[in-house]
PALOLUM-522412 format. One record per residue (C-alpha): residue number from 1; residue in three letters; x, y, z. Coordinates in steps of 0.25 Angstrom, whole numbers, plus 5000, padded with zeros to 4 digits. Layout:
BEGIN
+-----+------+------+------+------+
:  nr : rest :   px :   py :   pz :
+-----+------+------+------+------+
: NUM :  ALA :    X :    Y :    Z :
...
+-----+------+------+------+------+
***
This chain:
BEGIN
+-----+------+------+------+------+
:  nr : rest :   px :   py :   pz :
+-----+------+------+------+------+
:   1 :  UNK : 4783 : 4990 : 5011 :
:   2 :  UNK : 4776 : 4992 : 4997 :
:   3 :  UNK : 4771 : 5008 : 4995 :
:   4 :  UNK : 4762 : 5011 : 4985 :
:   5 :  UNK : 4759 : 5022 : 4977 :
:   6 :  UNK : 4744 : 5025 : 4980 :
:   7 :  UNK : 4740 : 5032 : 4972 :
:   8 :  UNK : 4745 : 5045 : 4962 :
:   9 :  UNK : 4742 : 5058 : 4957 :
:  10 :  UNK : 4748 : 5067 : 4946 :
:  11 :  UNK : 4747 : 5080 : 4940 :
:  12 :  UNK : 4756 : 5083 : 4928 :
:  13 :  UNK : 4757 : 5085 : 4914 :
:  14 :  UNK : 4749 : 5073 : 4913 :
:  15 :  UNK : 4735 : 5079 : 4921 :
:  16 :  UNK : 4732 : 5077 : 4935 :
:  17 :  UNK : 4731 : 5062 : 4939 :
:  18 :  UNK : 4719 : 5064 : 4948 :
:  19 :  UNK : 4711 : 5071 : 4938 :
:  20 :  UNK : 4716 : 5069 : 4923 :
:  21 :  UNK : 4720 : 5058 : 4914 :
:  22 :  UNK : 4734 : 5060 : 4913 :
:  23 :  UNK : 4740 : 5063 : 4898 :
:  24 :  UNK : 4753 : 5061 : 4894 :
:  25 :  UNK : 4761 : 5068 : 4885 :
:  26 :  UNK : 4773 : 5071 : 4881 :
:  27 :  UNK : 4773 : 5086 : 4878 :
:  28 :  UNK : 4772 : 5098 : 4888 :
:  29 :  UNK : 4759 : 5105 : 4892 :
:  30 :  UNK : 4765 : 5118 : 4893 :
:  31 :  UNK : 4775 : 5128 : 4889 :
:  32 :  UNK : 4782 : 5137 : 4900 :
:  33 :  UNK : 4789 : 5150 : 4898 :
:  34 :  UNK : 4802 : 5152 : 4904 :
:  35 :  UNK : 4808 : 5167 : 4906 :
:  36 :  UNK : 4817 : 5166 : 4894 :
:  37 :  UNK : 4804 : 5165 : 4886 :
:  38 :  UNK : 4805 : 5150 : 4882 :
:  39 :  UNK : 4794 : 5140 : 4883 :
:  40 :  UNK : 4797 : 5130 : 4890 :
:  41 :  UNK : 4788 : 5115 : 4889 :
:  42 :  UNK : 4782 : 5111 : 4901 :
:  43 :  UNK : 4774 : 5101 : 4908 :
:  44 :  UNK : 4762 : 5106 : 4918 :
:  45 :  UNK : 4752 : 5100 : 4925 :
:  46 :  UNK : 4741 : 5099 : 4917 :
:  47 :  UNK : 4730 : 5107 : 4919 :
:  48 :  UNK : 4737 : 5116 : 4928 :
:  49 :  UNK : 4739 : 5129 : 4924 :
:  50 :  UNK : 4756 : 5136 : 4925 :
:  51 :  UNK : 4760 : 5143 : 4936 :
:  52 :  UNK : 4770 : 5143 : 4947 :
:  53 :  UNK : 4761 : 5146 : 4960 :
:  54 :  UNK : 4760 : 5142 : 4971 :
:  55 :  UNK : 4745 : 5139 : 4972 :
:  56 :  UNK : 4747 : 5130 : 4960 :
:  57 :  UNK : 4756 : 5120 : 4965 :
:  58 :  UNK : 4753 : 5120 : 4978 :
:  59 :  UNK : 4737 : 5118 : 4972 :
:  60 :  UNK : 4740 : 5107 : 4963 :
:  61 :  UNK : 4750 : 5099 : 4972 :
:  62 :  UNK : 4739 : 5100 : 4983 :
:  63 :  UNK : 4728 : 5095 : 4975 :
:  64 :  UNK : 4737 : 5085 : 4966 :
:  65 :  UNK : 4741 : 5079 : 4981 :
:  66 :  UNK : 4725 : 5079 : 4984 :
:  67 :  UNK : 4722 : 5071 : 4974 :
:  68 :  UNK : 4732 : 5062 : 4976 :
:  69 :  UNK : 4725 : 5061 : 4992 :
:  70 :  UNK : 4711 : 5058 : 4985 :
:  71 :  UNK : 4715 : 5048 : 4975 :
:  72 :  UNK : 4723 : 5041 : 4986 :
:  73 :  UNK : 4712 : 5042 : 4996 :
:  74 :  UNK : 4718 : 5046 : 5009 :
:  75 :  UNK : 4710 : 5054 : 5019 :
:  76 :  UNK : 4714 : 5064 : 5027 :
:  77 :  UNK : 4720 : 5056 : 5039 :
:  78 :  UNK : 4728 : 5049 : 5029 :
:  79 :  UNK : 4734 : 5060 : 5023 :
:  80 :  UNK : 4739 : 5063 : 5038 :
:  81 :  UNK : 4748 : 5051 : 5037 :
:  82 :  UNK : 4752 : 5053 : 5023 :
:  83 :  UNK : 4767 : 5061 : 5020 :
:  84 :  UNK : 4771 : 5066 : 5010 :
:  85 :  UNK : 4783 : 5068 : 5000 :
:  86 :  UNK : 4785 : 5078 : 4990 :
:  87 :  UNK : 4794 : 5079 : 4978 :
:  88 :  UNK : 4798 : 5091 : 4969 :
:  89 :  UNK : 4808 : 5097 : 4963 :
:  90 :  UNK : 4804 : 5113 : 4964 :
:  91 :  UNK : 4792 : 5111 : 4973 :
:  92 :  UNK : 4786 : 5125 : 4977 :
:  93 :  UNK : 4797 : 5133 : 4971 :
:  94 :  UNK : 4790 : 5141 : 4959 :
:  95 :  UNK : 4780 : 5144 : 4969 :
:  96 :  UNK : 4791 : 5152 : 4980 :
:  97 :  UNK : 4792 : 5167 : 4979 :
:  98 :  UNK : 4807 : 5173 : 4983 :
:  99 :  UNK : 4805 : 5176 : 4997 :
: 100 :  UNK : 4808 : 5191 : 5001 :
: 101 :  UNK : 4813 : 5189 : 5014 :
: 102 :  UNK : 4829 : 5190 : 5013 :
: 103 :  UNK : 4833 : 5180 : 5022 :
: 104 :  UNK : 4836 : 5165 : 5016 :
: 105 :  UNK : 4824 : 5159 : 5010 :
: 106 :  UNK : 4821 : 5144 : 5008 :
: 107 :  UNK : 4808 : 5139 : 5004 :
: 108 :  UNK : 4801 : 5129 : 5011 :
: 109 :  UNK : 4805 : 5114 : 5003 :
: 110 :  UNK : 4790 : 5109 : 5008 :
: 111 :  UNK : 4779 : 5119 : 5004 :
: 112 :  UNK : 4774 : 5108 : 4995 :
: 113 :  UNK : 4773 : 5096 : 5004 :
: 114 :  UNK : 4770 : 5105 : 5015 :
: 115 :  UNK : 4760 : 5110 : 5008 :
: 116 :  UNK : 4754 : 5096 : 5007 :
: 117 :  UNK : 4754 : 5091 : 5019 :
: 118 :  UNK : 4745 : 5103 : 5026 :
: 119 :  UNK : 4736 : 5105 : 5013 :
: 120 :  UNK : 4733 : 5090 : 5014 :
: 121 :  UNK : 4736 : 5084 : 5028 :
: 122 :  UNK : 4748 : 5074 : 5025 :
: 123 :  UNK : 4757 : 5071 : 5035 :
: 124 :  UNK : 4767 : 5081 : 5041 :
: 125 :  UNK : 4776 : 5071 : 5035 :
: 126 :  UNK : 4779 : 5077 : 5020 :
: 127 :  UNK : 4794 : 5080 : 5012 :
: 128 :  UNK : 4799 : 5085 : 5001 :
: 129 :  UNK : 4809 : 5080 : 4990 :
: 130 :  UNK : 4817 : 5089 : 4981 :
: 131 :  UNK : 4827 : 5079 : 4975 :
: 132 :  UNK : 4824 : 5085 : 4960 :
: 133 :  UNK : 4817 : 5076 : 4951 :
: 134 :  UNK : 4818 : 5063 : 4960 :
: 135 :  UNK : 4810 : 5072 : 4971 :
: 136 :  UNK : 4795 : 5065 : 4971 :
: 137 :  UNK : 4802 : 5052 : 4970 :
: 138 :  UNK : 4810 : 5054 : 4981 :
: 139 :  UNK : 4798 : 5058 : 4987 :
: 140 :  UNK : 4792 : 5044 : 4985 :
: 141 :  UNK : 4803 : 5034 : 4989 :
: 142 :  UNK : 4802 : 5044 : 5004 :
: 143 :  UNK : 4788 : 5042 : 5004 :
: 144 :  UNK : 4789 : 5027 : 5001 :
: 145 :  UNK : 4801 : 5027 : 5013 :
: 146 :  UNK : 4789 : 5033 : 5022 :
: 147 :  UNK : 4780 : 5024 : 5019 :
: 148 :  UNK : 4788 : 5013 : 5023 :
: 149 :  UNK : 4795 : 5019 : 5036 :
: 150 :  UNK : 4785 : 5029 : 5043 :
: 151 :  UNK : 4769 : 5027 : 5046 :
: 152 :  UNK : 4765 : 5035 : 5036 :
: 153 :  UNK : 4754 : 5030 : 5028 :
: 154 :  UNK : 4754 : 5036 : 5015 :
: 155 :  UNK : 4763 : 5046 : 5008 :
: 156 :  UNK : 4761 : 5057 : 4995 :
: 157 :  UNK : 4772 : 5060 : 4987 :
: 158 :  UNK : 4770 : 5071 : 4977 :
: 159 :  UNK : 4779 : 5076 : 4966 :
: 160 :  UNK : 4779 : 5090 : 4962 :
: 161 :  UNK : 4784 : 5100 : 4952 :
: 162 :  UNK : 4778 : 5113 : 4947 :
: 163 :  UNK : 4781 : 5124 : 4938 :
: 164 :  UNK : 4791 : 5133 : 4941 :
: 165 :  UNK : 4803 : 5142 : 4934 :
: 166 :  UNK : 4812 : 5138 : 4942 :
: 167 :  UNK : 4812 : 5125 : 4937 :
: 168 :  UNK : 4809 : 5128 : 4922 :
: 169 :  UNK : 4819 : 5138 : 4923 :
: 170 :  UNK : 4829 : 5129 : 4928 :
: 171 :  UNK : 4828 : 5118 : 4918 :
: 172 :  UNK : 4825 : 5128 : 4907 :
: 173 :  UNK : 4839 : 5132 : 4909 :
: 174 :  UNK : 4847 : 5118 : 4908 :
: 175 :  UNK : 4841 : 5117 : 4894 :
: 176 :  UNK : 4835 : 5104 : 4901 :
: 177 :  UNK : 4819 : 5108 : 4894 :
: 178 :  UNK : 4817 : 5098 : 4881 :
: 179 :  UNK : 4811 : 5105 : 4870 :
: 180 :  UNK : 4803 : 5094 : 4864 :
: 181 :  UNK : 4798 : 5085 : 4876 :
: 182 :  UNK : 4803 : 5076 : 4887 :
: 183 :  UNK : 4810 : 5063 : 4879 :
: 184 :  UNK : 4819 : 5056 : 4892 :
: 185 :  UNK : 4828 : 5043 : 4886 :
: 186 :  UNK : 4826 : 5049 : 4872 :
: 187 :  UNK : 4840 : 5051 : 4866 :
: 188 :  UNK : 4835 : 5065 : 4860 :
: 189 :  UNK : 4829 : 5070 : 4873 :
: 190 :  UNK : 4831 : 5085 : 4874 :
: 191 :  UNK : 4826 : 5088 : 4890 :
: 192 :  UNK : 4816 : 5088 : 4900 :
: 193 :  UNK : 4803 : 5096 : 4902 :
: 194 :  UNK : 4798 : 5100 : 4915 :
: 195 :  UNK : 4784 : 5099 : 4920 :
: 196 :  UNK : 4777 : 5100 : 4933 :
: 197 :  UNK : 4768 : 5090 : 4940 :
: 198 :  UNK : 4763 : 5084 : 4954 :
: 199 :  UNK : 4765 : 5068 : 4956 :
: 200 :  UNK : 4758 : 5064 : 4969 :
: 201 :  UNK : 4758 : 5049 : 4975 :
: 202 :  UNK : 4753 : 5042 : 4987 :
: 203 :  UNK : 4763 : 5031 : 4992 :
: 204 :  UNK : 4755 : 5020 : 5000 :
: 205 :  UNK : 4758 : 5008 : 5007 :
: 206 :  UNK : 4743 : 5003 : 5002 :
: 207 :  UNK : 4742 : 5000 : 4988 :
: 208 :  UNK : 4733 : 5007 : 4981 :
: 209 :  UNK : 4719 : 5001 : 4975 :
: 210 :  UNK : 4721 : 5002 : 4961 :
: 211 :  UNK : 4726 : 4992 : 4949 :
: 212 :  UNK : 4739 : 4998 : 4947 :
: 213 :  UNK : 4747 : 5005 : 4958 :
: 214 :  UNK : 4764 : 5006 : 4961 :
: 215 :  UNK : 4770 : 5002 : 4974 :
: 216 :  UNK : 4783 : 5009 : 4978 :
: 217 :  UNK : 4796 : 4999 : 4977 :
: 218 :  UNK : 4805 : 5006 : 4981 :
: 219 :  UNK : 4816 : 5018 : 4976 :
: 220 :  UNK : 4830 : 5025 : 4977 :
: 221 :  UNK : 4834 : 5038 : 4978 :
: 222 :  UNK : 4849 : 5044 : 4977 :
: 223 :  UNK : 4857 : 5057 : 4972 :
: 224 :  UNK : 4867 : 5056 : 4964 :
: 225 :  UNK : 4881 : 5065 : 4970 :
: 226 :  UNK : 4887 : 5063 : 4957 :
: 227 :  UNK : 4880 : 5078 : 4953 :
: 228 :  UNK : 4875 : 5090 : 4958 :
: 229 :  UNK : 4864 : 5090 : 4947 :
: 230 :  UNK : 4862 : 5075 : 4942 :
: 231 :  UNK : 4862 : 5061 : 4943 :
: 232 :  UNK : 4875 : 5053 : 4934 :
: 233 :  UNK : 4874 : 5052 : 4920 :
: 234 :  UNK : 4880 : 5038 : 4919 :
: 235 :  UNK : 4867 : 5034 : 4927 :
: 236 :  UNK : 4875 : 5027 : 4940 :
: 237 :  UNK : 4866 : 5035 : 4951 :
: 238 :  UNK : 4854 : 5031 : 4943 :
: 239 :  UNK : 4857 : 5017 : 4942 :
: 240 :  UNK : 4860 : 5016 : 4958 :
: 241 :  UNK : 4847 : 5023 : 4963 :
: 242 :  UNK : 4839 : 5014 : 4953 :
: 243 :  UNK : 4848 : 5002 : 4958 :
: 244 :  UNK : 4843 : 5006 : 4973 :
: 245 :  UNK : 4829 : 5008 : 4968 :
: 246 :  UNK : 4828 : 4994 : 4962 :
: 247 :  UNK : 4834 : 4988 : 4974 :
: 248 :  UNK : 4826 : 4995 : 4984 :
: 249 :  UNK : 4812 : 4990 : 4977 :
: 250 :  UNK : 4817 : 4977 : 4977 :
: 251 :  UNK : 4817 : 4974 : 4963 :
: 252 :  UNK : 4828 : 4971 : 4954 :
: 253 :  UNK : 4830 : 4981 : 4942 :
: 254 :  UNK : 4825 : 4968 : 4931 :
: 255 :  UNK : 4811 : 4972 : 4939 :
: 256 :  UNK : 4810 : 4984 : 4933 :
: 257 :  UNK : 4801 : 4985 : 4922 :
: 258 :  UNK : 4798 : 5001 : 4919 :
: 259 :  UNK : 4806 : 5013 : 4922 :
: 260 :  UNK : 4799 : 5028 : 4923 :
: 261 :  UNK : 4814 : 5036 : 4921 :
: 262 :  UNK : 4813 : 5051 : 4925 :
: 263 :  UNK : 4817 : 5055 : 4909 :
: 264 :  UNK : 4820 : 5068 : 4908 :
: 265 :  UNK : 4826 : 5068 : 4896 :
: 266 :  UNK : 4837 : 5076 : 4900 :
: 267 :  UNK : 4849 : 5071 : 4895 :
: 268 :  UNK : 4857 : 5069 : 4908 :
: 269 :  UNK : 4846 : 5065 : 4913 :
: 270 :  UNK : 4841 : 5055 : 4904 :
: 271 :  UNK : 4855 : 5049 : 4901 :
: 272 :  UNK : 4857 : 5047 : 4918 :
: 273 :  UNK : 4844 : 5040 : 4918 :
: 274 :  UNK : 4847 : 5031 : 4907 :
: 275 :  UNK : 4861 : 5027 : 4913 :
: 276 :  UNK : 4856 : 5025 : 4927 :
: 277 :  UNK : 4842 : 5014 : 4921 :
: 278 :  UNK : 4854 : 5008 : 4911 :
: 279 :  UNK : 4865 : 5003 : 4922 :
: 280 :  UNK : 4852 : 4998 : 4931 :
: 281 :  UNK : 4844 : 4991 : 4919 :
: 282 :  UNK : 4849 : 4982 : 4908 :
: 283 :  UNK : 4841 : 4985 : 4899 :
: 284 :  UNK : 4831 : 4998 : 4907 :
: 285 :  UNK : 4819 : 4993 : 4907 :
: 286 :  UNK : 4807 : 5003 : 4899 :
: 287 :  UNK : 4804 : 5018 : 4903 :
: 288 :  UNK : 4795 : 5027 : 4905 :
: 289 :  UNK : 4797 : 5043 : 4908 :
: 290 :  UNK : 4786 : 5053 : 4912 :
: 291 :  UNK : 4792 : 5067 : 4909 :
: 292 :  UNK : 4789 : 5067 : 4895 :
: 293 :  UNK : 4775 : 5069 : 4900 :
: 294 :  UNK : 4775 : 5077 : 4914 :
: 295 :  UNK : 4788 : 5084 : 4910 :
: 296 :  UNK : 4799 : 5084 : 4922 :
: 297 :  UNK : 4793 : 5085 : 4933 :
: 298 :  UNK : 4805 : 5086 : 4943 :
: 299 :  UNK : 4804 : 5082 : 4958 :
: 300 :  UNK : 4791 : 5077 : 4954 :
: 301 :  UNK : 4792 : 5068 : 4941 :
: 302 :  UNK : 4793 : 5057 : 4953 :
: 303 :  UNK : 4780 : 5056 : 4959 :
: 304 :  UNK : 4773 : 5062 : 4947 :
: 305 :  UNK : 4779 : 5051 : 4937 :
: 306 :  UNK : 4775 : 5040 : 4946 :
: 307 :  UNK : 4761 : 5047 : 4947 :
: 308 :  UNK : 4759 : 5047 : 4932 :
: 309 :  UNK : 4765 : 5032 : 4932 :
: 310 :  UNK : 4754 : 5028 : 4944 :
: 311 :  UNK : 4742 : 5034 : 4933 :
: 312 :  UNK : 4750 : 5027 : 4921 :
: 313 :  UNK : 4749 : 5013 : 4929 :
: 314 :  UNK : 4734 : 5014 : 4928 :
: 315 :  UNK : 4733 : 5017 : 4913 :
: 316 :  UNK : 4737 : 5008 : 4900 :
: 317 :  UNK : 4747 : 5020 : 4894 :
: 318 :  UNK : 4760 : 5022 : 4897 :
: 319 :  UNK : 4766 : 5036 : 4893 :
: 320 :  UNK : 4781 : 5033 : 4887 :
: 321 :  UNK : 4786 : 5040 : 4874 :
: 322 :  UNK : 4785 : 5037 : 4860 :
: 323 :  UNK : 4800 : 5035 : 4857 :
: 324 :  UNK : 4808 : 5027 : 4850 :
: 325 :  UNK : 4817 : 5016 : 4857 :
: 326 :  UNK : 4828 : 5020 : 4848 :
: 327 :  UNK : 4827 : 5036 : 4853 :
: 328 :  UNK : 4827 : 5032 : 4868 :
: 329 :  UNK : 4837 : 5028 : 4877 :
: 330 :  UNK : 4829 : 5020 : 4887 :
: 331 :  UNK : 4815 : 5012 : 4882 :
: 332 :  UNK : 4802 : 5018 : 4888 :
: 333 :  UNK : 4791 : 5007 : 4890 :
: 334 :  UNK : 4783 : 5003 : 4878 :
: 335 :  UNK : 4770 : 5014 : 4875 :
: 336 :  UNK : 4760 : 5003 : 4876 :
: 337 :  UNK : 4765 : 5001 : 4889 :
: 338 :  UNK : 4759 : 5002 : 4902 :
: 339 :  UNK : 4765 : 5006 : 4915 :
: 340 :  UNK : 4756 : 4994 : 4925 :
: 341 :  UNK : 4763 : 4985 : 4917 :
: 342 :  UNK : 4777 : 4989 : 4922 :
: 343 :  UNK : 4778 : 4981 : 4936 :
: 344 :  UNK : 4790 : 4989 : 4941 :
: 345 :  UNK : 4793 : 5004 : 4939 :
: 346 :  UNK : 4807 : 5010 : 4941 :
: 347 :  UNK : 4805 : 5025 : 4943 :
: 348 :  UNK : 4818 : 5033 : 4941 :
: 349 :  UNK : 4822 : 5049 : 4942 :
: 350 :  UNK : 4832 : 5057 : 4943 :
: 351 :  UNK : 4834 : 5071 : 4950 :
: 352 :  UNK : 4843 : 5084 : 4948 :
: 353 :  UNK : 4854 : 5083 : 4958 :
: 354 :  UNK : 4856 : 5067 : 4956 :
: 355 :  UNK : 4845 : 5062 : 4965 :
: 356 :  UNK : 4840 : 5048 : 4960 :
: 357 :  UNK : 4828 : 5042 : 4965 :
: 358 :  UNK : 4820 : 5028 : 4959 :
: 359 :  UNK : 4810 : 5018 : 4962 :
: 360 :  UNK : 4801 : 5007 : 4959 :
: 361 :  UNK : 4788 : 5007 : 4956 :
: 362 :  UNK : 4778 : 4994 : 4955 :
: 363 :  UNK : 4766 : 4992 : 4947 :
: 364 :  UNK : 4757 : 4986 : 4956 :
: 365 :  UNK : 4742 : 4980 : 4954 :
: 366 :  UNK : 4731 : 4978 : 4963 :
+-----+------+------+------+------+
***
């Protein structure tokens, strides 16, 4: 069955899909005090102002998620037969106040999606994933499974991250923050920067009416045991899930002619990735990478970075770095490039904890 992605909207660093004309570039908007008094760079959503309240992301996911309804056209009885995945790595959690009450306290996983589903009348049918960075693409290849095996119609899949300490904090620590900017497969990379941002797609069985669109091939997604904190470096885990992914959309790996990687640029990272897309591709075929412009959005670089490919498959400019060949380790597509001409799309990432998760993407045209 072919499942399609209907239709997208974004709100990063780049603007808001729905209302801007989205910019990329590869310096971050924003600086962001830590308690030790550094500035720390950081990518936020544009035009939003910094905080960590509650009425701010609950707000903007809302009204990102509404304009994805609009754009797509579904009316309200539609939307009762229309589930919902959601994907993020902190979700709420720079929103959640210590609770006083001195018995155990766990807070609710589903406040998001929950959230949602009343605000907007979805289906009682909504789930969340928090498998780290892979979290919205995992959230995507369950939609896709719906969409094949149940009745219902249509299903959103949103990929969130906010601003929170919590998280700055935590990668502030591992000395993983580049002080210069987000250079993944570059031999002289130096780290990641963190951003925020909402990715929101609606999987169809219909295609879409509009020149350019993706259908859905298909995908794989597996943890690797071999560590508590990440995949192998020698790229083994990597090159099996991508292996199953290939297989599973019926294509043969030759069919591939463009790979978004997740990139980083971290080294363990970077050097994992490379080794996985090198036993599976003799040679890899060309790159792209989309954190140097939205910054790692964790749990939600999946659905976001597909969003920001489904605009870019409309346009005649193709986002990719200025680099040398000689200074990279993997070659990124050609600057004068554009993304409607690549027919299929690996789309590769890799979470903390050693979860892997891949699929295909095809470039359709009506």
């Amino acid at each position: 069955m072919a499942i399609y992605i209907h239709s997208s909207v974004s709100h990063s660093a780049c603007g808001n899909s729905a209302t801007d004309s989205l910019t990329f570039n590869d310096r971050p908007n924003i600086s962001v005090a830590m308690p030790n008094q550094e500035n720390v760079p950081f990518y936020g959503m544009h035009s939003l102002s910094i905080d960590s309240s509650e009425a701010r992301v609950f707000t903007t996911l809302t009204k990102v998620t509404r304009q994805l309804i609009d754009k797509s056209g579904l009316s309200q009885e539609d939307l009762k037969h229309t589930a919902l995945m959601l994907g993020s790595t902190s979700l709420d959690i720079g929103t959640i106040k210590p609770s006083p009450d001195p018995d155990i306290w766990v807070p609710k996983i589903d406040r998001l999606s929950e959230h949602l589903q009343r605000k907007l009348g979805l289906s009682h049918c909504h789930m969340v994933f928090n498998t780290a960075c892979t979290a919205s693409i995992n959230a995507l290849l369950y939609g896709k499974g719906l969409l094949e095996n149940t009745n219902i119609k249509q299903v959103i899949i949103i990929g969130c991250e906010f601003y929170n300490h919590l998280t700055l904090d935590g990668f502030h620590s591992l000395d993983l923050i580049s002080e210069n900017k987000i250079s993944p497969f570059e031999y002289q990379r130096d780290g990641l920067m963190l951003g925020e941002g909402i990715g929101a797609l609606l999987l169809s069985k219909t295609p879409p009416k509009r020149q350019h669109y993706f259908s859905v091939l298909g995908g794989y997604s597996a943890c690797d045991t071999s560590s508590l904190t990440m995949t192998a470096e020698d790229g083994s885990h990597i090159n099996s899930v991508l292996e199953h992914t290939v297989e599973n959309s019926g294509l043969h790996l030759t069919d591939i002619d463009l790979v978004k990687v997740h990139g980083t640029a971290t080294y363990n990272n970077d050097v994992s990735e490379y080794h996985g897309l090198k036993q599976f591709f003799d040679p890899p075929p060309p790159i792209i990478a989309l954190k140097p412009y939205i910054g790692h959005t964790l749990g939600a670089c999946g659905a976001l970075e597909i969003a920001l490919m489904d605009e870019l498959l409309n346009t005649h400019y193709l986002p990719v770095p200025d680099t040398q060949d000689e200074n990279l380790m993997l070659p990124f597509a050609p600057v004068s490039g554009q993304l409607n001409t690549y027919k299929h799309i690996l789309i590769n990432h890799c979470g903390f904890g050693g979860n892997n998760a891949a699929l295909v993407l095809k470039a359709e045209q009506a």
